[in-house]
C-alpha positions as CSV (number, residue, x, y, z in Angstrom):
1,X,-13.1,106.7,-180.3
2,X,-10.4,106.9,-177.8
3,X,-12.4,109.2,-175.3
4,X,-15.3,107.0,-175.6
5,X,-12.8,104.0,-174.6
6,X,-11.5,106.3,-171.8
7,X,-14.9,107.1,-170.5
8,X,-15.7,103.5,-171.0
9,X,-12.6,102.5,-168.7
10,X,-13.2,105.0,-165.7
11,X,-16.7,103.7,-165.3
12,X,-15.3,100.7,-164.6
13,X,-12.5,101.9,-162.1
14,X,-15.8,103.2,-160.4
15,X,-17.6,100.4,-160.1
16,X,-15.1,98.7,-158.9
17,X,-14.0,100.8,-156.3
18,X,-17.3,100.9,-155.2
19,X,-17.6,97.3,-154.5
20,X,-15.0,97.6,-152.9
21,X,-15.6,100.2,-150.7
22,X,-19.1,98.8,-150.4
23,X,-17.5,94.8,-149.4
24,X,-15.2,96.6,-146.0
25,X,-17.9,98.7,-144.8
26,X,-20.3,95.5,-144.9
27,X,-17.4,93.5,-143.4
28,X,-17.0,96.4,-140.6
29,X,-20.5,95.7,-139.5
30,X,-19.9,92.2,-138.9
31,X,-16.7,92.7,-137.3
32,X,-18.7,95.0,-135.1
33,X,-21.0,92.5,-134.4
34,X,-18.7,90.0,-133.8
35,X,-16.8,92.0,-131.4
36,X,-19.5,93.0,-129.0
37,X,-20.0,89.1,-128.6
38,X,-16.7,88.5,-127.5
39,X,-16.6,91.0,-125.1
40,X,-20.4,91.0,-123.5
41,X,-19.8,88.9,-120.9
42,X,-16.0,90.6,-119.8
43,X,-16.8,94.1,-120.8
44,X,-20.1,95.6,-121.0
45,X,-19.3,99.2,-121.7
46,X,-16.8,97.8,-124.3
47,X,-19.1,95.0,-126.2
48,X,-22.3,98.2,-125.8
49,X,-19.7,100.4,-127.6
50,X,-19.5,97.6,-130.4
51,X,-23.2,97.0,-130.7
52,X,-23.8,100.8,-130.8
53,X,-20.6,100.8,-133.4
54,X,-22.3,97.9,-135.7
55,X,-25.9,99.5,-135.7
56,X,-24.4,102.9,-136.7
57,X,-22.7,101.4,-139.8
58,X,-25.4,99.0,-140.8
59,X,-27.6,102.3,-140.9
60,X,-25.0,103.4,-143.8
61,X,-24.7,100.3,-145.0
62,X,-28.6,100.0,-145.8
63,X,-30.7,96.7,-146.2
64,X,-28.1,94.3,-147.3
65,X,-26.9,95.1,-143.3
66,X,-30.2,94.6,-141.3
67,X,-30.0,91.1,-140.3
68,X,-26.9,92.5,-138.5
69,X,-28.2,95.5,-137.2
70,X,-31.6,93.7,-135.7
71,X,-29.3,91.5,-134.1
72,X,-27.2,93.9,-132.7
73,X,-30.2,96.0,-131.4
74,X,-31.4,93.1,-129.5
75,X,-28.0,93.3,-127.5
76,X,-28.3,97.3,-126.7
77,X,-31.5,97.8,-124.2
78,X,-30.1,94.6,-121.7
79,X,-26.2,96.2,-121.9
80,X,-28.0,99.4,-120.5
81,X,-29.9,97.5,-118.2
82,X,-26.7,95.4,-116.9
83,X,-24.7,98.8,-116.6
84,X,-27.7,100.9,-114.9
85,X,-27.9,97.8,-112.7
86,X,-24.2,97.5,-111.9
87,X,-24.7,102.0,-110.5
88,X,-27.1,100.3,-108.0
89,X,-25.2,97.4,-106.9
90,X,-22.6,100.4,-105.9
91,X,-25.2,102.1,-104.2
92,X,-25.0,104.9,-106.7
93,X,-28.4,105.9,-106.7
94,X,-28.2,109.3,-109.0
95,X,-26.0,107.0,-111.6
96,X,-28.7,104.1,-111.1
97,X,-31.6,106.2,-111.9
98,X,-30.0,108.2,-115.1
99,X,-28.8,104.7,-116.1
100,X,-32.5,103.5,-116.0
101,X,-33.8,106.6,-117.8
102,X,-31.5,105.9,-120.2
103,X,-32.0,102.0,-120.9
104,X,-36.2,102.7,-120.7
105,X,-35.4,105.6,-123.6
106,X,-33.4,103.0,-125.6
107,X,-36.0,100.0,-124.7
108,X,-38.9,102.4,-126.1
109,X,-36.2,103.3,-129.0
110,X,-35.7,99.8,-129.7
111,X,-39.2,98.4,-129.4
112,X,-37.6,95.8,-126.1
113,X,-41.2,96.1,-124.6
114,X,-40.0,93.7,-121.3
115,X,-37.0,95.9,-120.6
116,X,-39.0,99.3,-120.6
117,X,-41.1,98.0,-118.4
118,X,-38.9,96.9,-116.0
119,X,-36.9,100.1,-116.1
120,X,-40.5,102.0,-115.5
121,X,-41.2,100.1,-112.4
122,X,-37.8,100.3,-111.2
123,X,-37.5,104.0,-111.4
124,X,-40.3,105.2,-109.5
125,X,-38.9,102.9,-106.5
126,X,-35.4,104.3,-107.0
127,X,-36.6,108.3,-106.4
128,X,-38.6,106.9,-102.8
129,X,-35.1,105.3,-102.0
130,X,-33.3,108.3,-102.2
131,X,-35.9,110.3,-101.4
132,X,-35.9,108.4,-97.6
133,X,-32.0,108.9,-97.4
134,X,-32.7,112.7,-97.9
135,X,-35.4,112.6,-95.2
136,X,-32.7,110.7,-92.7
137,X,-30.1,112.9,-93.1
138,X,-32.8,115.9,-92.4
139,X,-32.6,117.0,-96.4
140,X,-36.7,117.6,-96.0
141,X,-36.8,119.4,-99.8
142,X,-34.9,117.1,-101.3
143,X,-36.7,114.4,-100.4
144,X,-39.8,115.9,-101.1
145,X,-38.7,116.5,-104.7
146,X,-37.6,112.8,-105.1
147,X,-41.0,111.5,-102.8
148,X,-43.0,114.0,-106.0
149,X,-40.8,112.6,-108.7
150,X,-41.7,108.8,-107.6
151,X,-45.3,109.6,-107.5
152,X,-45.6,111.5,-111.2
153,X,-44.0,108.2,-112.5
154,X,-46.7,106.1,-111.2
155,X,-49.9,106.7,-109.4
156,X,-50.4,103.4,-108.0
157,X,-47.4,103.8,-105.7
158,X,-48.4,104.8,-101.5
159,X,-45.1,104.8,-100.2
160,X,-43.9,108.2,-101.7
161,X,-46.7,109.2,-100.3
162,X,-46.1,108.4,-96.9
163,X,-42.4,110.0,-97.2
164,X,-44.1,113.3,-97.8
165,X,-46.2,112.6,-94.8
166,X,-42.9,112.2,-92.4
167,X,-41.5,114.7,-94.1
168,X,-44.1,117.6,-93.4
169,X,-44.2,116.2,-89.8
170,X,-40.4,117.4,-90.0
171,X,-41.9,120.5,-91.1
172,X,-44.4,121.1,-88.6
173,X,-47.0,121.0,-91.1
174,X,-49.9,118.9,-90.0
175,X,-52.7,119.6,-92.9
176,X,-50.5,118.8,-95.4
177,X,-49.3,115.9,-93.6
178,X,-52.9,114.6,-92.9
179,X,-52.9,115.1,-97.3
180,X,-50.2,113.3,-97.6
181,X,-51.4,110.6,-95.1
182,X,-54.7,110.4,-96.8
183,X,-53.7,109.6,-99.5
184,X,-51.3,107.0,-98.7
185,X,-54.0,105.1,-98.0
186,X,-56.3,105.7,-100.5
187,X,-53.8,104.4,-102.8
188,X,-52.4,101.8,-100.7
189,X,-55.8,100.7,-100.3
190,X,-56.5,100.7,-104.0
191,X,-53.0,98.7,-105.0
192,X,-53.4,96.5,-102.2
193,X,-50.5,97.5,-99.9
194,X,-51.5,96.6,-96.9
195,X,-48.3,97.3,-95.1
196,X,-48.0,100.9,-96.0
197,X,-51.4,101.5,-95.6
198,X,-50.9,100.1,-91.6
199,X,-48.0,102.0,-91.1
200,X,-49.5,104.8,-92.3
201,X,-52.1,104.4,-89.6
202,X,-49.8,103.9,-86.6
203,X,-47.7,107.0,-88.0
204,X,-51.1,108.8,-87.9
205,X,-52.3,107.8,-84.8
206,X,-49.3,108.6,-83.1
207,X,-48.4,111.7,-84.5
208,X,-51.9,113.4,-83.7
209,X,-52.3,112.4,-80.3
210,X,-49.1,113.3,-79.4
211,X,-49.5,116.9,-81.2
212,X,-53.0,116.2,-78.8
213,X,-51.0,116.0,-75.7
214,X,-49.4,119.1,-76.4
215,X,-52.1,121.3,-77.4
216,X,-53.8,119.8,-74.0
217,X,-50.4,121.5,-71.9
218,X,-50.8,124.5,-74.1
219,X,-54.5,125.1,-73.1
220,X,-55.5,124.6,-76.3
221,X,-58.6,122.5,-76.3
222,X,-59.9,123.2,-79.6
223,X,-56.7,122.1,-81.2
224,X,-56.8,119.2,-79.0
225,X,-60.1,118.2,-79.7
226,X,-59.5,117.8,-83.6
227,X,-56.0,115.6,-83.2
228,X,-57.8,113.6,-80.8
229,X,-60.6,113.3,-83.4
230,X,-57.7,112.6,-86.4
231,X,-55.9,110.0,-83.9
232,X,-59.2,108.1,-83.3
233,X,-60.2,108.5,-87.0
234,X,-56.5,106.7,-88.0
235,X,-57.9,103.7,-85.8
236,X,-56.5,104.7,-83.0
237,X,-58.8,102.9,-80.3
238,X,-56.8,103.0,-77.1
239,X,-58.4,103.8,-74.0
240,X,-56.3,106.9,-73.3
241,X,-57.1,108.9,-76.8
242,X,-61.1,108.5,-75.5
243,X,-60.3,109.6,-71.7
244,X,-58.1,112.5,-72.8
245,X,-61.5,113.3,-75.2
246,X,-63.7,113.0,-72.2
247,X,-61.3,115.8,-69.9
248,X,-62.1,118.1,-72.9
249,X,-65.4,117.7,-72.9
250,X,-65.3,117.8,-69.6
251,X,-63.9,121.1,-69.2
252,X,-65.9,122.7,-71.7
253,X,-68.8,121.5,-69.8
254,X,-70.2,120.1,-72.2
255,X,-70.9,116.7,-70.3
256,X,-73.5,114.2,-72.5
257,X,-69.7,114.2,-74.4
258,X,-67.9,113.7,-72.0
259,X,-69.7,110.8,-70.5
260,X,-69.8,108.9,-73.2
261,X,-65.9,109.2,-74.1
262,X,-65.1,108.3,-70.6
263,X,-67.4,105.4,-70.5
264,X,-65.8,104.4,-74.2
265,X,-62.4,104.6,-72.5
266,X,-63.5,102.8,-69.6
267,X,-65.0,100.4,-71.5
268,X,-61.7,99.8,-74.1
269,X,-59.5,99.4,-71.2
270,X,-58.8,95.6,-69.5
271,X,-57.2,96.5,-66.4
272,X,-58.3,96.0,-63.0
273,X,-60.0,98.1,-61.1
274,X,-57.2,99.9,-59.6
275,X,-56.2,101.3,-62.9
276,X,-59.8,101.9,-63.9
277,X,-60.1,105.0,-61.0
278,X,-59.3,107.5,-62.7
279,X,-62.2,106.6,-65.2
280,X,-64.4,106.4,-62.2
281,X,-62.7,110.0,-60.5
282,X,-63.6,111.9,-63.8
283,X,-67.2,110.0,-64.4
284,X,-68.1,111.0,-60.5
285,X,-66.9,114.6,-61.3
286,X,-68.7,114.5,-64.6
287,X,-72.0,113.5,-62.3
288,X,-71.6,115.5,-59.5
289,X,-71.6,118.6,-62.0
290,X,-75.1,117.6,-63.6
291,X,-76.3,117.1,-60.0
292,X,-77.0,113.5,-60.7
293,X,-75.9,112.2,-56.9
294,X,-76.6,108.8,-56.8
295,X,-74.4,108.4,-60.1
296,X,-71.6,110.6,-58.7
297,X,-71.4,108.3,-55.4
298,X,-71.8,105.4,-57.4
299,X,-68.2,106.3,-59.4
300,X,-66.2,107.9,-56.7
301,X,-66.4,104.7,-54.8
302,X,-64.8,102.9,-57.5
303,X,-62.4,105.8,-57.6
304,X,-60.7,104.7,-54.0
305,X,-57.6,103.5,-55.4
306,X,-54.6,105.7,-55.3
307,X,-54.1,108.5,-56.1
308,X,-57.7,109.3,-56.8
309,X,-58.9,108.0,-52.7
310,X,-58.4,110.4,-50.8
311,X,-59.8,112.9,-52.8
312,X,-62.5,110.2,-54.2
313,X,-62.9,110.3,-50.1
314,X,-63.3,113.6,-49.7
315,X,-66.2,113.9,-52.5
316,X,-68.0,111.0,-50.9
317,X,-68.2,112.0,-47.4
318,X,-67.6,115.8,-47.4
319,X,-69.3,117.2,-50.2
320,X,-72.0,114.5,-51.4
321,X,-72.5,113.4,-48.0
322,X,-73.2,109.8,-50.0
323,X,-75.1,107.0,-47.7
């Protein structure tokens, strides 16, 4: 009789001490709560801590704690944000993006839908950021590796694409330039950005007819020919680009070619006729080499404009003998 009384007595201490125990840890949680409230909008690493704090002992506390934990949770994903945020604002582009990682992980975690979304459309544009500082201060691989990381995030983003693209012209390394190039625009086309796809272009147009130019001084014609071709095929439609195509042709005799570049160049250009001799120089050349006199006399009369008269001159009266 007494041991049942004693058995009887320390199942009550038990249950007792379990309400107890059960009452502070339920009262932590709210104090938690409570305290990540007061401090959200003086202490965001501090009032995170106590959301983080309140979650963690609702999960021991069980159901009686989830209207207190949900709340809490709807707190977490936008204290990331705000902190992942605040790395930017210091221009602190390695803590920005491993602060965006971060809150698009807990976002996802949490079920915060709008937040992860935000933080998946932020990050792609934070990796082409840094990725251009790297190209500016001449860190090509690095900004290759950030240009790559942008572009696996999202496919629907041409500006990474056009960092490689500067980037390999750094390198000297036109083909995959003229990748990277290509597709800049195929996905700027696609995602409507009209600006990259432009500057794209110019950057294009540019960059082969200058590599042109050189290949032209090196005696490379060949070489020439195809940035010429790539320069024109960017929308480069300068007179000069066709007349520079029309001296290759022309001195690879190949003149039907070179006619009709000249004549596109002469045609693209506005000046007045003074500027338009040297057109008229090479077309009379381009003539006199096909025997077709009346053609050559024709152009080397408009070619009498210097520096192209007095041997325009010379053509005319010496060799052509023109009437």
């Amino acid at each position: 009789m007494k041991l049942q009384k004693f058995l009887l007595s320390m199942t009550g201490l038990f249950l007792v001490t379990g309400l107890v125990i059960f009452g502070q840890t339920q009262k932590d949680v709210i104090d938690a709560y409570n305290e990540g409230v007061k401090l959200i909008s003086s202490d965001t690493k501090g009032a995170l801590a106590a959301f983080e704090k309140c979650v963690s002992l609702a999960e021991q506390v069980g159901d009686e704690a989830k209207e207190t934990k949900d709340l809490a949770i709807t707190q977490i994903p936008g204290l990331y944000y705000k902190l992942a945020l605040d790395e930017y604002k210091k221009k602190n582009l390695d803590g920005a993006i491993d602060g965006f990682k971060k809150t698009k992980e807990v976002a996802e975690k949490y079920g915060d839908r709008k937040i992860a979304g935000k933080c998946a459309n932020i990050i792609p544009k934070l990796y082409y950021t840094r990725g251009t500082g790297n190209y500016k201060k001449k860190n090509y691989e690095e900004a290759l590796g950030d240009f790559n990381e942008a572009i696996a995030l999202t496919k629907s983003y041409a500006k990474p694409y056009l960092g490689k693209a500067l980037v390999y012209d750094k390198m000297g390394d036109f083909a995959k330039m003229k990748v990277a190039a290509d597709k800049a625009v195929e996905v700027g086309l696609i995602s409507h950005d009209t600006k990259t796809v432009n500057s794209t272009e110019r950057f294009m147009q540019t960059g082969a007819f200058n590599r042109a130019i050189k290949a032209i001084q090196g005696n490379n014609l060949t070489q020439a020919e195809e940035y010429l071709r790539y320069s024109i095929e960017y929308g480069n439609d300068s007179p000069e680009v066709y007349y520079q195509l029309g001296k290759i042709y022309q001195s690879k005799k190949e003149w039907s070619k070179a006619e009709e570049n000249v004549q596109k160049a002469l045609t693209l250009d506005k000046g007045m006729d003074n500027v338009k001799a040297k057109y008229y120089f090479i077309l009379g050349e381009i003539y006199e080499a096909q025997s077709k006199k009346s053609e050559a006399c024709s152009a080397f009369r408009k070619a009498l404009f210097p520096p192209y008269d007095e041997r325009a001159k010379y053509e005319i009266e010496q060799v052509l003998k023109c009437q």
